[in-house]
Phi, psi and omega in degrees: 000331191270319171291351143253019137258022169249324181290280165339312186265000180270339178286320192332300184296231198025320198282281196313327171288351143299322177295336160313303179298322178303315180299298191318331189259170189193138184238206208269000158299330174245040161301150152260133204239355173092149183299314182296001190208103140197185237223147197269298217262160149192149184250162023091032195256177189252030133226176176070008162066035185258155148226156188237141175223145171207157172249156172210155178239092197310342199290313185279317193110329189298103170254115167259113219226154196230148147251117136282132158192179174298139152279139185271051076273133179338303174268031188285212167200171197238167167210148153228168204205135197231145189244132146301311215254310194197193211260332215247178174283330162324141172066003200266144188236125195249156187237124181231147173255155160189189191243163173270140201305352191283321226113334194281178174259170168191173188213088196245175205251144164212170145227162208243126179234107203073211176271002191259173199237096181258124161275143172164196165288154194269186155309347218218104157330106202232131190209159161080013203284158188177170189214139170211167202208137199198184156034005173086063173203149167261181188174117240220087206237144157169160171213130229248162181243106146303147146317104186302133215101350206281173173244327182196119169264156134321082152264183179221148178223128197189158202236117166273171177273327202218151177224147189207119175081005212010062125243158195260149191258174203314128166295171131347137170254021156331152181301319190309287206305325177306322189267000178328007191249193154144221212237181184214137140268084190303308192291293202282009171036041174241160179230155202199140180260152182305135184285004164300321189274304175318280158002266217283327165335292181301325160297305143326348176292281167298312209306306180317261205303312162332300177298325186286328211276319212261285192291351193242011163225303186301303176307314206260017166261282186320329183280338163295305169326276164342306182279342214239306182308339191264022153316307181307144160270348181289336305179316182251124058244348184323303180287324155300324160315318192284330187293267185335312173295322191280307213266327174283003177254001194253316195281314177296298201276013174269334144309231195001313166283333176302327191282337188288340177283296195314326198258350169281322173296345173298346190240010169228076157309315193288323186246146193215098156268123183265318172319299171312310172309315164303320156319280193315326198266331179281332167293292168341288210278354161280304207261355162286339189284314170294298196306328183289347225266318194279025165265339191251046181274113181279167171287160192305329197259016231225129187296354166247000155325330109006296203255321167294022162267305188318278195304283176331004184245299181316283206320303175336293155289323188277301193300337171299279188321313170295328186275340182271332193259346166273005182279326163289340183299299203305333175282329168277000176273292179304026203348061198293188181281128214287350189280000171293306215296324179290321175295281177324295126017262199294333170304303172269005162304297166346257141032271178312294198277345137328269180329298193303304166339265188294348144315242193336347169271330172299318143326311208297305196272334154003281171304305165332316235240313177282335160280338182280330194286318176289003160297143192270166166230122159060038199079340217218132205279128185314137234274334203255359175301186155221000000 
């Protein structure tokens, strides 16, 4: 009975711990913008935890817009932006937000020339612009005159640390602030990155989910397997089978991430995480270690057998551990939006509690299994004691 309700309850966690990622997202439809403010269209962008929302009236020309995203400090700024010229920040006419020594918010226009930030007016005939700052996130209303027709501007978007003197000061040169750019589709309400940047995005992309799927689930699945089902005797050979499958497909598809790391770094000379990195070679080179390790897997009866369970367990666990913590590395490399980060969060909590559940069932027959065997049979101390 118990073993079919551990046979049960493992597809179960499975189910729900996907379901951690599916809950952790949310888009840019349940912002709140005040009763008084709304946007026929809104996106999503992929970085800086930004959304962009707008209505537009192609006849006029009337772009009305909302930019939300986070200051990356409190006291910063958000800025968005539409480039006329080009993809990059030369030339971009900007709406930057920040707060004022009173406290208040506000919101003013500038261009960008070059590295320099001018305030004043901008190309695009500009009203209604305000700011409010609420929930640790800024926001950014104004409404801009387009050329009547346009269909798709250049924007640009970016989050800063500091404002001095009332200007705002140089941003992060991080991979989030470099790809900060791309298209608007005003009619067809889409938003879409300059294709240097998409490129790399997707690649950070897979590298991310390869790596979370293998080393930051899968393994720490398979060690459950492994720890917990050969408690069952209904259970063997069965667990063992299931270990080895989770951990050589945890390990291949964790190969695939490692090399999409290796290829991102090769084309980002100038950026360097070393921590991740260190991380990365060392979760490698352990779990490659392991994998060499099960040819040289003694038989069950075989006097070193003892001591390869001792390596096979340490080696085991540290590879677990190292893979859960570069997985956080990784979320912070990528600056993603914090509810993955959070998504993850409750998937090994999942986990964890998964574990601790079957650990205490795993004790209980244990203890169980040893009291009955210290039981007399037939007058006689049961033939299986010790």
């Amino acid at each position: 009975m118990a073993s079919l309700g551990l046979r049960l309850a493992l597809p179960v966690a499975l189910f729900l711990l996907l379901g951690g990622f599916a809950s952790g997202a949310s888009s840019c439809s349940s912002a709140s913008l005040g009763s008084n403010r709304v946007y026929a269209t809104c996106s999503d962008l992929p970085y800086l935890s930004a959304s962009l929302h707008w209505s537009y009236d192609a006849a006029s020309g009337n772009l009305s817009v909302a930019f939300v995203a986070p200051p990356a400090q409190p006291d910063g700024w958000v800025a968005w932006a539409i480039n006329p010229t080009g993809q990059g920040m030369d030339g971009a006419q900007a709406l930057i937000a920040f707060q004022q020594p009173d406290g208040s918010m506000r919101a003013r226009t500038y261009s960008i020339k070059g590295t320099d930030v001018e305030q004043g007016p901008i190309a695009f005939d500009t009203s209604d612009l305000a700011a409010e700052q609420s929930g640790g996130v800024m926001r950014i209303f104004a409404t801009l005159k387009l050329t009547s027709g346009t269909t798709t501007v250049n924007q640009v978007w970016q989050v800063g640390p500091s404002v001095s003197s009332g200007a705002p000061q140089p941003h992060e040169l991080q991979p989030a602030n470099l790809h900060s750019t791309g298209k608007v589709d005003l009619i067809r309400g889409a938003t879409s990155q300059s294709s240097a940047g998409s490129s790399t995005t997707k690649s950070k992309n897979v590298h991310g989910v390869l790596n979370a799927v293998s080393w930051g689930i899968l393994l720490p699945v398979g060690a459950i397997f492994a720890r917990y089902l050969k408690t069952f005797k209904s259970a063997d050979p069965a667990w063992f089978y299931l270990h080895i499958t989770c951990q050589t497909i945890g390990y291949g598809v964790g190969v695939g991430g490692w090399a999409t790391g290796l290829n991102l770094g090769s084309k980002s000379k100038g950026i360097q995480y070393t921590t991740h990195r260190n991380i990365g070679i060392s979760l490698f080179s352990l779990a490659t270690l392991q994998v060499f390790a099960l040819f040289l897997r003694p038989n069950q009866d075989h006097k070193y057998r003892f001591y390869w369970n001792i390596y096979h367990h340490l080696i085991g666990y540290a590879v677990i551990s190292l893979g859960i913590a570069n997985v956080f590395e990784g979320f912070k490399v990528l600056s993603i939006d914090h509810k993955w980060t959070v998504a993850y969060i409750v998937a090994i909590c999942i986990l964890a509690a998964i574990a601790l559940f079957l650990e205490i069932v795993t004790w209980i027959i244990v203890l169980r299994r040893r009291s009955e065997d210290s039981k007399p049979y037939n007058g006689v101390k049961h033939p299986l004691s010790t």
